[in-house]
N, C-alpha and C positions, 0 to 999 in steps of 0.2 A: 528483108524479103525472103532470101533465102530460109530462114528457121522456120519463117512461119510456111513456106513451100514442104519443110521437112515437117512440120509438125500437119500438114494437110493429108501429106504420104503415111504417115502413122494411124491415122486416124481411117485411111481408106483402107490401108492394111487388117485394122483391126474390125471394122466395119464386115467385110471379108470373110474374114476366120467366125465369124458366126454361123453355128450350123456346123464346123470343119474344125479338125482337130487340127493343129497349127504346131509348128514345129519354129522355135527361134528363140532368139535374146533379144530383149530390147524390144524396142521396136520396130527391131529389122524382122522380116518376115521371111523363113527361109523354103518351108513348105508347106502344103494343106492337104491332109487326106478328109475325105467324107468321113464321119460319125455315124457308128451303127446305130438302131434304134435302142439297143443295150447299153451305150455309151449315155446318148441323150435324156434317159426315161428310168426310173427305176422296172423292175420287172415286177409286174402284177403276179402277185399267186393264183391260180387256177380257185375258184370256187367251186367244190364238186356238187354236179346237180343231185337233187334228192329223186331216186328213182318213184317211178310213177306204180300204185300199187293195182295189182290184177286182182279184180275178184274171182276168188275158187268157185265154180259150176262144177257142182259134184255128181252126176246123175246115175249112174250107175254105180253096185249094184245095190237093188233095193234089198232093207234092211227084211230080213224073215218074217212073217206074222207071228204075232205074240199067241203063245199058247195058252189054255185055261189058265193053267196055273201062274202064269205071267201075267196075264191080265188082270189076277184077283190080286197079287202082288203089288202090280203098278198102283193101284187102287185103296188099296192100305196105304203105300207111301203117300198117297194122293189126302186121306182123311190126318195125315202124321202132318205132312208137311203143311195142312192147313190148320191145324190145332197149334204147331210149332210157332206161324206167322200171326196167327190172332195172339197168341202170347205175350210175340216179342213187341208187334205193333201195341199192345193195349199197354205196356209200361215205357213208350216212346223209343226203343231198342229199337228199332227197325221202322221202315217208311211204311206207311197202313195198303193195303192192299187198293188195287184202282177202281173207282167207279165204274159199275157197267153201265156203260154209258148210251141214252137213247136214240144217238147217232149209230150204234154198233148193231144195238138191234133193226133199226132201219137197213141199214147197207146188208145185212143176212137176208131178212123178208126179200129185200128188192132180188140176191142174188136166189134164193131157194128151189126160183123154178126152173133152173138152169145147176146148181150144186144140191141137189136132194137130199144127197149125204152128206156132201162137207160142208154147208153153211156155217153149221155149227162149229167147226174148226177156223172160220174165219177170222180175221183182228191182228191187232197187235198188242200182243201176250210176254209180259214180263215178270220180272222179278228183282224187285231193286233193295235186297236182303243181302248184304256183305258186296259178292262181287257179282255187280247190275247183269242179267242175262236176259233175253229177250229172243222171241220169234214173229215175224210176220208171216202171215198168211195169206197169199193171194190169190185170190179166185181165178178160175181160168172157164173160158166159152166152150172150152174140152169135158160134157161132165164128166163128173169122178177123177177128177185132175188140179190141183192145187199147187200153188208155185211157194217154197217157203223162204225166205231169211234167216237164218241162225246168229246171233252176233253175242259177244260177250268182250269189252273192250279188257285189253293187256292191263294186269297189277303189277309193277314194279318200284323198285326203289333203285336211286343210285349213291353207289357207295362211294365214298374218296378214299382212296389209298395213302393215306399224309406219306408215306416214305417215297413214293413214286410220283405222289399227285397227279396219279391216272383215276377217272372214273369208270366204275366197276358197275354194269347193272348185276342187279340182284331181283330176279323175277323170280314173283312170288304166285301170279295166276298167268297162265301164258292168254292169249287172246284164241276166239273163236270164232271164226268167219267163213259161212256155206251158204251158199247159192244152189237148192236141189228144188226137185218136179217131185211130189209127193200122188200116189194113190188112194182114193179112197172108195173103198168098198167093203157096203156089209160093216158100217160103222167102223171100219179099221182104217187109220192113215199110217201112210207108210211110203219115207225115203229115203237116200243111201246113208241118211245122217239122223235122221229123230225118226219115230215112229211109236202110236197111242191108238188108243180106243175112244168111243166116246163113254163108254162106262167110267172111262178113268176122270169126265167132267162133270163137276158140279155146280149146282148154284147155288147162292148164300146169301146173307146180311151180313153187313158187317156195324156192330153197335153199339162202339164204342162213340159219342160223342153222338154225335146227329149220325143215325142208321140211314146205310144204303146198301145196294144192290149189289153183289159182285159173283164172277164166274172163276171157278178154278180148275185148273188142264195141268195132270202129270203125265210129263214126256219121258222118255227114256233116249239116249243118243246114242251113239255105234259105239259108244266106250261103254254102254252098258252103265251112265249116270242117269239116275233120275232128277227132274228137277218140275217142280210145282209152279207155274205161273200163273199170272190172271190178265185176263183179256180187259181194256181201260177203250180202246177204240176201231176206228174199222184200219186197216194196215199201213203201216205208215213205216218210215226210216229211223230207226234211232237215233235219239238226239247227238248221241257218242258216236257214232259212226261218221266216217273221214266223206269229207262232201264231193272229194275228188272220187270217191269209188258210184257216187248216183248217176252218173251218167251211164255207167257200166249197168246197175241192176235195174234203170229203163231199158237196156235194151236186151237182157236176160229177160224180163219180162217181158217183151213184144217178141221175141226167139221163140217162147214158151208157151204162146199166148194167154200169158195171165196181162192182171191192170189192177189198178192200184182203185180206179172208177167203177162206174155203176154199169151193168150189162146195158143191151141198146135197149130204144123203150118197148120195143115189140116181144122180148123175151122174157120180159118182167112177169 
């Protein structure tokens, strides 16, 4: 009776020290301190959050109007860069220019008697030649006021360094991202970041394969690049563009009052 009395005392003792750091021989029990949470658990590594991206509203200051000779310039690179893309696209080098699409002309008709002058700058106007660039256009109830998009997603590569096995990027296009209020007057659009004429657009065929309809727009940006795009629909988000930042250019657009929609029906 006795043993088994010691062997009940062992067992409550040990019972006990659970949870508690136990200090003893045997199964004599001498002391118990509490167990930190470091003691009981391994320690988790912190996961660092991924910061949350701000879209750039660039509004001020608007870019200068283009002078004659600028404008006859823009205009040559405008007939270059579309002799270049019919080229590339006709030996499958390059993705073929987009349909003007009869959803695009609809949505301008509808906005025209509210944007006189800038309907025609309306859509979403790209360029998917090496590295994808793109602009949207968005009407605003403000006439002669346009809300634009600029986007061109990051080119890079990442290097491994075998001696280090640190990864290196290695950027090769950096990315383009502007949120501006564009001008339009007297056929000139103009904001702190692109600004064109409508002399510098044209419209075309393209007919290679089954012939269609397409529009082509050289812009010039505060870097003083030109770059030749074609309008495919009426303004939309780029497919590349991070879906966390749409929340943001809804409400840059309503700030702005531009819309991505159709005027109300009484101003049609």
């Amino acid at each position: 009776m006795r043993r088994n009395s010691r062997q009940n005392m062992c067992r409550t003792s040990i019972r006990l020290g659970v949870g508690l750091g136990c200090l003893g021989l045997g199964a004599q029990v001498l002391a118990c301190v509490p167990l930190s949470p470091a003691d009981s658990s391994p320690t988790a590594t912190p996961v660092p959050e991924t910061p949350i991206r701000t879209l750039p509203v660039v509004l001020e200051p608007l870019l200068p109007p283009l002078t004659e000779a600028e404008g006859q310039a823009l205009a040559a690179e405008m007939l270059t860069g579309i002799d270049t893309w019919f080229g590339l696209a006709g030996v499958d080098k390059v993705p073929a220019p987009p349909r003007y699409s009869d959803a695009l002309q609809d949505y301008r008709e509808a906005w025209s008697a509210i944007q006189a002058d800038g309907a025609n700058f309306l859509g979403y106007w790209h360029n998917d030649e090496g590295y994808p660039y793109s602009l949207s256009v968005f009407p605003s109830l403000t006439p002669g006021q346009v809300c634009i998009l600029e986007f061109k997603p990051e080119w890079s590569l990442d290097i491994l360094n075998e001696e280090t096995g640190e990864t290196v990027k290695d950027m090769i296009s950096e990315e383009i991202l502007s949120f501006s209020v564009a001008t339009v007057e007297q056929g000139m659009l103009r904001s702190s970041q692109v600004r064109s004429q409508g002399s510098a657009m044209v419209y075309s065929r393209y007919t290679v394969g089954e012939a269609y309809s397409v529009v082509f727009w050289a812009v010039e940006d505060e870097r003083q690049t030109v770059r030749v795009v074609s309008a495919s629909s009426p303004p939309t988000l780029p497919p590349d563009l991070s879906q966390e930042l749409g929340p943001q250019i809804e409400q840059a657009l309503a700030d702005h009052g531009c819309t991505a929609g159709l005027p109300p029906e009484g101003d049609r």
